[in-house]
Backbone as CSV, one residue per row, in Angstrom:
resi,resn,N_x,N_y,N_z,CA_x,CA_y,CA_z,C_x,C_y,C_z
1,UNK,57.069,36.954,27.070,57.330,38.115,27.912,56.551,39.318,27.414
2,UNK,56.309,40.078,28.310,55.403,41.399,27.684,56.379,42.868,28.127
3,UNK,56.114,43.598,26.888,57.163,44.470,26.875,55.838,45.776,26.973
4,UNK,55.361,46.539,27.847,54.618,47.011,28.048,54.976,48.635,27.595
5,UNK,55.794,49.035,26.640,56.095,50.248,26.771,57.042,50.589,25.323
6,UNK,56.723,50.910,24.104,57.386,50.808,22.834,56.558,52.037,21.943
7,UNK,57.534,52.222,21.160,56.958,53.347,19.730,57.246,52.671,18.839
8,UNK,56.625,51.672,18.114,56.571,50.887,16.556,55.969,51.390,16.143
9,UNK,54.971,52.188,15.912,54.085,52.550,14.610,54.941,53.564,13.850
10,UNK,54.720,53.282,12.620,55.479,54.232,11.592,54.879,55.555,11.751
11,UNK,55.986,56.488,11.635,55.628,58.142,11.818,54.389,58.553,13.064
12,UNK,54.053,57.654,13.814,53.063,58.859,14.646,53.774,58.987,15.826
13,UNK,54.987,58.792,15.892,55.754,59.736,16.930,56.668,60.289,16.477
14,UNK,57.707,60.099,17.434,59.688,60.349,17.452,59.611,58.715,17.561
15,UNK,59.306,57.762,17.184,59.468,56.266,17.220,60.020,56.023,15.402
16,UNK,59.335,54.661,15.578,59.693,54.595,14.021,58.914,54.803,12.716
17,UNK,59.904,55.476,11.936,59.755,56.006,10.847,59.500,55.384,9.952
18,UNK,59.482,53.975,9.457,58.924,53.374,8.708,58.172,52.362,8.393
19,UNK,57.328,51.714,7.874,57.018,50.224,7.874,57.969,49.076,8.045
20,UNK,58.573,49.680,7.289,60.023,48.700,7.494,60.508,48.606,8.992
21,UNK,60.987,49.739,9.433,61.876,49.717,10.559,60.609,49.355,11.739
22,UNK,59.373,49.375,11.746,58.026,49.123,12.922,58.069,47.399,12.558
23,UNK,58.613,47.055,11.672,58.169,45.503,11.761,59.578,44.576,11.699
24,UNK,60.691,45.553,11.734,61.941,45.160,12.062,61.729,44.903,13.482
25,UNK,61.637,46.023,14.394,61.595,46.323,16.017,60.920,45.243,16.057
26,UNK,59.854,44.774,15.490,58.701,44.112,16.056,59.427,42.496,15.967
27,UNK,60.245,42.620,15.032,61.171,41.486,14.913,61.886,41.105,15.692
28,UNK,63.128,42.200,16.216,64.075,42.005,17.065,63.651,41.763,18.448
29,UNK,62.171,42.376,18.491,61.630,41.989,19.725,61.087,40.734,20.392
30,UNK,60.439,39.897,19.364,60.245,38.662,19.092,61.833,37.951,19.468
31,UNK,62.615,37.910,19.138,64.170,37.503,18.635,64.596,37.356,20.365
32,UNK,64.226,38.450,21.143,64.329,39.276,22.524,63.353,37.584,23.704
33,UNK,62.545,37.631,22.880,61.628,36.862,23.787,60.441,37.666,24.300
34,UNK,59.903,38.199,23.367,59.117,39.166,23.684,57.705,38.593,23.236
35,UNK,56.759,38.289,23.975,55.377,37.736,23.312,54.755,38.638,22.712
36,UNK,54.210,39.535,24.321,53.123,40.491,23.506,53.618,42.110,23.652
37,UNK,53.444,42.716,22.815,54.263,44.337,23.097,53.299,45.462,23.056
38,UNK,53.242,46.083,24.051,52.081,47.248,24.153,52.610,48.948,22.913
39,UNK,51.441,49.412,22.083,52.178,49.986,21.197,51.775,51.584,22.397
40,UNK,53.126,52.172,22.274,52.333,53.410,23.586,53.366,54.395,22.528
41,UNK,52.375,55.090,21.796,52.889,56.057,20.949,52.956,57.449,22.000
42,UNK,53.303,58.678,21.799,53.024,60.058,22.495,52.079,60.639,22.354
43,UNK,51.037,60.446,23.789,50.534,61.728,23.246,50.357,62.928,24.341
44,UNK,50.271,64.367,23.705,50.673,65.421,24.250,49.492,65.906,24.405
45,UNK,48.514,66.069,25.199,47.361,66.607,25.223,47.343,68.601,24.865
46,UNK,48.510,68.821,24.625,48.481,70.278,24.169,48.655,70.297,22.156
47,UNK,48.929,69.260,21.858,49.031,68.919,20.836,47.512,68.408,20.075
48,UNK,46.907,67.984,20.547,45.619,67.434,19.661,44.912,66.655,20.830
49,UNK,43.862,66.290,20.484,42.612,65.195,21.087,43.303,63.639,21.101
50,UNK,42.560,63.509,22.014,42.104,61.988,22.135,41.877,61.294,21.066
51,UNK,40.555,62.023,20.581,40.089,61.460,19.489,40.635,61.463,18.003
52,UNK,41.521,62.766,18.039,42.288,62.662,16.419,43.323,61.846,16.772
53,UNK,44.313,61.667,17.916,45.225,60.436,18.016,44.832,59.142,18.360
54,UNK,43.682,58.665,18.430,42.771,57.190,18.079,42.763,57.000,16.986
55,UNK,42.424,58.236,15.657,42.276,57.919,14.331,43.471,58.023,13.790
56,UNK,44.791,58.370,14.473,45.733,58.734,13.210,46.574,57.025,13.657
57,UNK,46.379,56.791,15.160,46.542,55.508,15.317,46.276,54.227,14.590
58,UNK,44.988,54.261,14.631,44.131,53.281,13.638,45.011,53.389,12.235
59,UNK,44.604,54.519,11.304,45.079,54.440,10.052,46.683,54.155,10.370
60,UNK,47.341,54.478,11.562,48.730,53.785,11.349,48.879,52.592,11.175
61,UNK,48.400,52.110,12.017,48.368,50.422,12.187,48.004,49.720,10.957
62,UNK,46.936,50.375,10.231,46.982,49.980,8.786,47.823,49.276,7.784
63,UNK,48.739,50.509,7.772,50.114,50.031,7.434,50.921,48.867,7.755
64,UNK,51.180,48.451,8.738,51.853,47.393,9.323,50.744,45.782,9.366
65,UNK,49.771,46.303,9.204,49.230,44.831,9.876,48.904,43.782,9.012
66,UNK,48.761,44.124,7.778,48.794,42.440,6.806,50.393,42.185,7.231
67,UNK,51.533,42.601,7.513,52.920,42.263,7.608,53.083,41.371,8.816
68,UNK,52.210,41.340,9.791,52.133,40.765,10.862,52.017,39.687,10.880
69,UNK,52.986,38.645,11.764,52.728,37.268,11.880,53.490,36.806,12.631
70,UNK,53.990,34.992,12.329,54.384,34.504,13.791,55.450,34.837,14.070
71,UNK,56.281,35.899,13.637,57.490,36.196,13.839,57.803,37.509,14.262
72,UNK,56.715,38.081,14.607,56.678,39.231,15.287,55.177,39.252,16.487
73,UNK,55.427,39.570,17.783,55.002,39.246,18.821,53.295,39.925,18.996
74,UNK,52.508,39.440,19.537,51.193,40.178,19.552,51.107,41.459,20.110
75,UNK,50.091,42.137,19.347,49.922,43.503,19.706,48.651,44.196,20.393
76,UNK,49.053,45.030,22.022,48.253,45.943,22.075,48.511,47.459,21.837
77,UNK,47.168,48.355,22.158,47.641,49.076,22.057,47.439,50.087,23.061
78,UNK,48.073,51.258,23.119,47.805,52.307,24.436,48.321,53.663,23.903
79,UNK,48.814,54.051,25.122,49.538,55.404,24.958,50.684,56.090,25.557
80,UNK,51.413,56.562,25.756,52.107,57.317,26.545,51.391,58.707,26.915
81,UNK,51.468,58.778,27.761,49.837,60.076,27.906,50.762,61.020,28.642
82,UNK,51.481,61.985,28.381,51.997,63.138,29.324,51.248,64.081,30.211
83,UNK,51.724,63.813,31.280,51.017,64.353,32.518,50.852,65.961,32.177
84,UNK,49.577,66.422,32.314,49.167,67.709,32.101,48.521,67.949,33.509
85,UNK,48.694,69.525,33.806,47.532,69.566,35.066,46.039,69.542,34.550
86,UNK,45.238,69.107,35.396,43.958,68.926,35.162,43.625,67.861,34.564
87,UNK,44.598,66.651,34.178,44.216,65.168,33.622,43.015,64.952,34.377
88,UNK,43.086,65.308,35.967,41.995,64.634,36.639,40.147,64.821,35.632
89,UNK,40.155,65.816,35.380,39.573,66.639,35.073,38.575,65.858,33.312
90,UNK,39.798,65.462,33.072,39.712,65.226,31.544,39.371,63.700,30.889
91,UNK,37.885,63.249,30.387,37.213,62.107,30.322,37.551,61.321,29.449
92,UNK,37.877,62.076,28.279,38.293,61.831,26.730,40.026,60.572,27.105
93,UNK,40.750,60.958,27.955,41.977,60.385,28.434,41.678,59.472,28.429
94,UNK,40.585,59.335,29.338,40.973,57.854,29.421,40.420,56.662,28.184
95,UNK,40.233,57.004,27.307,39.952,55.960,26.416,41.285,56.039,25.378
96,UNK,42.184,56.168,26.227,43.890,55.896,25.739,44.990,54.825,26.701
97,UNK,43.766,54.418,27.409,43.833,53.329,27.806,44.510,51.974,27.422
98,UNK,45.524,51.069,28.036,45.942,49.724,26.813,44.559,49.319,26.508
99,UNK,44.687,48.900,25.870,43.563,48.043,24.630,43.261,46.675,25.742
100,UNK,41.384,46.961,25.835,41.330,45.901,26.844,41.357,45.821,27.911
101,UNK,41.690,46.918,28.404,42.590,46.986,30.079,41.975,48.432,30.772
102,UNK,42.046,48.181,32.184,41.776,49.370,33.213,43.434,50.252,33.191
103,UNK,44.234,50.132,32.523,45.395,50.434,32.547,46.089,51.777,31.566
104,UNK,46.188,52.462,32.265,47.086,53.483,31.582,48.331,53.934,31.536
105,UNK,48.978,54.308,30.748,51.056,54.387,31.048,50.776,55.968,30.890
106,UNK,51.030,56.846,32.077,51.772,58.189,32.022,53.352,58.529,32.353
107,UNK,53.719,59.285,31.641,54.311,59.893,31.711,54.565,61.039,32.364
108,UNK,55.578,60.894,33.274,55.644,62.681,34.377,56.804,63.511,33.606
109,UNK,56.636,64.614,34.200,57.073,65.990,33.818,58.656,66.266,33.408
110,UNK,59.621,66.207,32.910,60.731,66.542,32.888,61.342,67.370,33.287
111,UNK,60.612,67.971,34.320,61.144,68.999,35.035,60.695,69.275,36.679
112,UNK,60.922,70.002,37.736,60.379,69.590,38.784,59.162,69.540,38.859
113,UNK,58.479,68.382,39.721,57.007,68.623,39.710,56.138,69.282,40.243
114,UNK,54.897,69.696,39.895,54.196,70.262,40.659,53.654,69.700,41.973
115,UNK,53.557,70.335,42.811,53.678,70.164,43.827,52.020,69.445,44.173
116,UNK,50.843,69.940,43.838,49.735,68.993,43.155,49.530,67.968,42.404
117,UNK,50.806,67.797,41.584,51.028,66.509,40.779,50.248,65.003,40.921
118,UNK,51.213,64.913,42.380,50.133,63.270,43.109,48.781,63.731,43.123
119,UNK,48.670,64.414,44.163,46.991,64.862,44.262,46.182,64.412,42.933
120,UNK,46.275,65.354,42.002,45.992,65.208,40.971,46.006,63.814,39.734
121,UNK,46.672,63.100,39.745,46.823,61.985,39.403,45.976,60.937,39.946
122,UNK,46.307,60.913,41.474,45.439,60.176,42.044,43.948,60.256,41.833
123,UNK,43.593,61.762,41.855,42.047,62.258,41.344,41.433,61.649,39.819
124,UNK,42.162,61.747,39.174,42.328,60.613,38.238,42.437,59.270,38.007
125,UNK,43.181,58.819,38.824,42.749,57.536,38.808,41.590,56.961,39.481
126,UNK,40.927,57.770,40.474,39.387,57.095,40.779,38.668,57.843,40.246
127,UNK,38.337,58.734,39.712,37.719,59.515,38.609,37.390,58.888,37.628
128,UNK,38.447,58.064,36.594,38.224,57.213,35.653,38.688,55.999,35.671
129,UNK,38.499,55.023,37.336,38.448,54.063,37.455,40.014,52.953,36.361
130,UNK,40.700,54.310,36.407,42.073,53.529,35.929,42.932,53.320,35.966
131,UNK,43.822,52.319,36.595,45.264,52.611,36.959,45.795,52.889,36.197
132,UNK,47.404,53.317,37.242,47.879,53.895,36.508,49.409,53.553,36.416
133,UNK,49.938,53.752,35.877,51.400,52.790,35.130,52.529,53.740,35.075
134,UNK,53.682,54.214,36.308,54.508,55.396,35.982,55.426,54.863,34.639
135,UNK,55.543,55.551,34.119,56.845,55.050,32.618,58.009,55.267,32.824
136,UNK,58.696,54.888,32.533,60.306,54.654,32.440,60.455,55.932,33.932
137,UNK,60.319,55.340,35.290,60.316,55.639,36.206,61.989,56.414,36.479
138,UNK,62.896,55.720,35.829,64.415,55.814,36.840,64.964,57.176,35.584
139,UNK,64.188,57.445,34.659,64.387,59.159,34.380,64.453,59.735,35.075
140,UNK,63.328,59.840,36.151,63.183,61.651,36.497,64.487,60.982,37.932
141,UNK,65.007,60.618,38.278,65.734,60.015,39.373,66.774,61.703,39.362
142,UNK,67.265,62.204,38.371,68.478,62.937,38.332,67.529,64.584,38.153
143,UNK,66.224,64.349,38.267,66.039,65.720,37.502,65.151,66.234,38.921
144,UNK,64.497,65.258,39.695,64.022,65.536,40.967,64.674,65.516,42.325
145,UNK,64.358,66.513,43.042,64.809,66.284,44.324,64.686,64.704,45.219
146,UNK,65.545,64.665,45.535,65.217,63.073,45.771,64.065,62.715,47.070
147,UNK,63.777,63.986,47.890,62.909,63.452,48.983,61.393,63.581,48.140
148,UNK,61.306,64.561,46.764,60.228,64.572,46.114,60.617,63.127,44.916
149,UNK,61.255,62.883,45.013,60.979,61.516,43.888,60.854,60.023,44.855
150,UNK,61.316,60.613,46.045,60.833,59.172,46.815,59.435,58.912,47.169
151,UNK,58.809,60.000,46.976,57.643,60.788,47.513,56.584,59.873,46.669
152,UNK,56.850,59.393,45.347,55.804,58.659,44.396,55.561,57.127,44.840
153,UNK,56.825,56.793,45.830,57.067,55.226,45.514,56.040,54.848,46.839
154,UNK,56.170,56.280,47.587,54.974,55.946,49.056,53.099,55.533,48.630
155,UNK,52.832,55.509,47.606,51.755,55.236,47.085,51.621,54.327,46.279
156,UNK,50.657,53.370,47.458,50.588,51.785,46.386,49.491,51.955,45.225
157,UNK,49.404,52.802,45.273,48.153,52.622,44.217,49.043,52.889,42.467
158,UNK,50.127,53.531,42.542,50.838,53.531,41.462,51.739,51.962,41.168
159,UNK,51.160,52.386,40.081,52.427,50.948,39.206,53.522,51.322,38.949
160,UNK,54.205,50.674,38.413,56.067,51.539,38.357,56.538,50.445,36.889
161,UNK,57.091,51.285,35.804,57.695,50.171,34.993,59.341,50.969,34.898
162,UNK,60.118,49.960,34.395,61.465,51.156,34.355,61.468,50.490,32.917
163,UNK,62.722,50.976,31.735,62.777,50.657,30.959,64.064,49.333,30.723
164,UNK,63.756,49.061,29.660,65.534,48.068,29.448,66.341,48.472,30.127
165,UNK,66.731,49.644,29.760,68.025,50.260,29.794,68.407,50.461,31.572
166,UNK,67.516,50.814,32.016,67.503,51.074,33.279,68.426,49.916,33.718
167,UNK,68.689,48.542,33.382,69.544,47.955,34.463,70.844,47.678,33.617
168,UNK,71.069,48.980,32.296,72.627,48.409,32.326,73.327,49.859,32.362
169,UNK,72.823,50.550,33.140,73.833,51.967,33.665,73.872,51.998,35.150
170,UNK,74.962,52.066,35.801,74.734,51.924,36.930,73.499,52.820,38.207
171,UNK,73.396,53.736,38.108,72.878,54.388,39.043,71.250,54.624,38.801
172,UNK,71.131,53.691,37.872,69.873,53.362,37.354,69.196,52.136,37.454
173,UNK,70.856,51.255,37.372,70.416,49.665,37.738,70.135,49.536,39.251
174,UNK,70.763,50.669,40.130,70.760,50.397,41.043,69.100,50.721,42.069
175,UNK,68.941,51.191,41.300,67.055,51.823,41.516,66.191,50.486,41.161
176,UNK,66.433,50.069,39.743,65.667,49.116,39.368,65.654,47.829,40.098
177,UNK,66.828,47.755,40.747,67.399,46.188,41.700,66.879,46.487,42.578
178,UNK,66.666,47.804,43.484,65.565,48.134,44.461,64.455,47.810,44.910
179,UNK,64.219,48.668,43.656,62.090,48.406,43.241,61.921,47.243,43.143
180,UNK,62.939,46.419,42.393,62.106,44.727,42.093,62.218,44.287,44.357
181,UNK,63.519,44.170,44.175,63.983,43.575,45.979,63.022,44.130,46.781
182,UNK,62.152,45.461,46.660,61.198,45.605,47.491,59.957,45.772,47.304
183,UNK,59.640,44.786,45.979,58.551,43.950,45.167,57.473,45.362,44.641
184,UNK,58.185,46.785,44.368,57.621,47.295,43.429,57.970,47.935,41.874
185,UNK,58.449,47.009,41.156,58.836,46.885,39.992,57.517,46.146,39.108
186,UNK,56.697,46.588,38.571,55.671,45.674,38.437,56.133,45.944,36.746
187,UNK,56.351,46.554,35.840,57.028,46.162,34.121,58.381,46.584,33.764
188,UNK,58.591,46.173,33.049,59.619,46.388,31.819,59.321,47.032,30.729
189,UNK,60.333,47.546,30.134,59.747,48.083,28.586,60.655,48.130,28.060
190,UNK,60.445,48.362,27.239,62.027,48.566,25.952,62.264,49.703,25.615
191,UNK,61.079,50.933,25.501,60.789,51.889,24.836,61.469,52.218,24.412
192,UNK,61.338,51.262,23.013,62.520,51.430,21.778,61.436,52.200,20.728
193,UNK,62.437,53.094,19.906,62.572,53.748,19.046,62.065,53.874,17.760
194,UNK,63.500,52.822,17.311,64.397,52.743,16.137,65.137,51.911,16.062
195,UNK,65.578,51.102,15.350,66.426,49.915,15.375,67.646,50.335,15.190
196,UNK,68.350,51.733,15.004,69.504,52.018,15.598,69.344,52.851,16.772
197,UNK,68.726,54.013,16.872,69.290,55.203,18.294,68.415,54.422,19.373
198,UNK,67.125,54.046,19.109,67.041,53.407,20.483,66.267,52.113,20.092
199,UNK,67.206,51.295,19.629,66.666,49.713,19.770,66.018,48.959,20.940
200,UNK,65.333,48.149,20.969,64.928,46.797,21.839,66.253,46.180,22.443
201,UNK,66.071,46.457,24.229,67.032,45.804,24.564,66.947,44.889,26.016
202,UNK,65.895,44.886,25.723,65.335,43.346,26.513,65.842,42.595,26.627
203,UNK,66.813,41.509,25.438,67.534,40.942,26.076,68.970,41.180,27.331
204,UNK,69.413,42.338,26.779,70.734,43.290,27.581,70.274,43.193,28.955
205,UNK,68.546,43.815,29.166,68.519,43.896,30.603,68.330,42.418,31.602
206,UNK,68.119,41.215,30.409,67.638,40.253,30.930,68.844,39.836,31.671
207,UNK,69.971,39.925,30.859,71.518,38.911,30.604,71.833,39.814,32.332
208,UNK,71.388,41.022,32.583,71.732,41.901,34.034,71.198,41.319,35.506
209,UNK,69.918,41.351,34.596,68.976,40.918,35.859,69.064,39.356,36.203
210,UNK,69.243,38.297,35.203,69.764,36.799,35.684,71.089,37.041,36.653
211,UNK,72.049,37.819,35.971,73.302,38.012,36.595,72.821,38.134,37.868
212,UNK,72.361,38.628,38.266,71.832,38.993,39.847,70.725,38.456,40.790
213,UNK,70.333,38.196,39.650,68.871,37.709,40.488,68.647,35.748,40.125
214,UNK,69.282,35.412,39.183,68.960,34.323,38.644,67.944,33.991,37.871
215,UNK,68.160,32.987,36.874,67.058,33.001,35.832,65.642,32.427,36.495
216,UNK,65.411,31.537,37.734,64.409,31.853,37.854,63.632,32.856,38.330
217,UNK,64.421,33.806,39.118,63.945,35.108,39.295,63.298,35.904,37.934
218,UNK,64.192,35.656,36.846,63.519,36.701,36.051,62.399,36.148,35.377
219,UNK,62.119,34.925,35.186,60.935,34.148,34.752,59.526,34.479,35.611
220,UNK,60.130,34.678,37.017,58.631,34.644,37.989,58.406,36.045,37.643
221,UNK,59.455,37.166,37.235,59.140,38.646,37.417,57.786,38.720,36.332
222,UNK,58.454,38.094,35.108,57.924,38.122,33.447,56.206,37.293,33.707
223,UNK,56.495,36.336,34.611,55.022,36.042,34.601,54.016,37.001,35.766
224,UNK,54.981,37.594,36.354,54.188,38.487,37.801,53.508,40.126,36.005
225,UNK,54.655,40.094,35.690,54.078,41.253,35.063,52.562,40.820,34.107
226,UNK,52.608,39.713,33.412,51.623,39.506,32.673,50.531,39.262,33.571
227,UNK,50.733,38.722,34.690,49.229,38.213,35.139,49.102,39.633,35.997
228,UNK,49.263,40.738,35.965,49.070,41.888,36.110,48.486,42.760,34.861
229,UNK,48.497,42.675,33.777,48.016,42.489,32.983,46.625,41.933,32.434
230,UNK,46.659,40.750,32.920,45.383,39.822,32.728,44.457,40.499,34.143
231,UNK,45.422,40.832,35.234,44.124,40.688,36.044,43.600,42.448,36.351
232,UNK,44.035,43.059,34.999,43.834,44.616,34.666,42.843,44.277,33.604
233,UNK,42.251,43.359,32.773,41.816,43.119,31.211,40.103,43.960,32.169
234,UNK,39.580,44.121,31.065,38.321,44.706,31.364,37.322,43.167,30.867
């Protein structure tokens, strides 16, 4: 299974803080049924470059990777890229790209959006020829007006992932049972943490989504997401 959406690297976010606890997650995730896990650390384009969070990346990964093996699941890597105005604009982005892939995971605004937002995004994605991947989608559900948050799902050109968690609270599961039933749910993620405040819970959402959908439903979802994936590889 591919878990397209996680903070394991030690210290380069609010993820995890240690070697230890990045190859625990990486454990429990494995444990989860998790093959391959995309590493999508934060980044804040008001905070630093492209290019200094490629290098502080790299030297993270350092750390963790003789520890790596068959008991913790393969790794790419990417970003969580927070939506700024003028992304369209900005070249350096896109080589925060998953590893391999025409694919990028943003992140939208925590607050209402700008009203240019789509525009802008979209300008971006044929600008730098990259899709684009909304993140843990069933957040902004409570923080947007709802005729402006329905407003994203009218555009096929966006991908949509929700997180674990999304299908074991109700008014969240009830979005995510949506999007899949009207076949735009295209990932999952865990976007876990920490192996306590926000663990891997992939299996939790699995044990939800069989409940409802049946286990071969969630098998065809898990292979719809990867060969979405593969057929994103550069």
């Amino acid at each position: 299974m591919l878990d397209i959406h996680s903070h394991i690297l030690p210290k380069m976010d609010d993820g995890a803080k240690s070697t230890e606890q990045s190859l625990e997650l990486l454990r429990m995730s494995a444990k989860q049924g998790v093959t391959t896990m995309v590493s999508t650390s934060h980044f804040y384009a008001d905070q630093e470059s492209p290019e200094h969070f490629l290098r502080r990346r790299a030297h993270t990964f350092r750390k963790i990777e003789p520890e790596l093996g068959s008991d913790t699941p393969s790794l790419l890597f990417g970003a969580e890229v927070l939506y700024f105005y003028g992304i369209s604009r900005s070249k350096e982005v896109r080589d925060l790209a998953i590893e391999g892939t025409n694919l990028i995971l943003i992140e939208l605004p925590f607050h209402p959006w700008p009203e240019n937002m789509i525009d802008d995004l979209l300008s971006f994605k044929y600008a730098s020829g990259l899709d684009i991947v909304l993140a843990h989608i069933e957040r902004y559900q409570d923080i947007q007006k709802k005729n402006i948050f329905r407003q994203i799902f009218e555009y096929d050109e966006f991908l949509i992932q929700c997180n674990a968690e999304a299908f074991l609270y109700h008014k969240s599961k009830k979005l995510a049972f949506k999007l899949y039933k009207e076949g735009k749910l295209d990932f999952i993620g865990s976007d876990c943490h920490s192996t306590e405040r926000r663990p891997p819970k992939i299996a939790e959402a699995k044990k939800v989504f069989v409940k409802k959908f049946g286990e071969a439903a969630w098998e065809d979802f898990c292979r719809r997401s990867e060969s979405i994936l593969e057929e994103h590889k550069k």
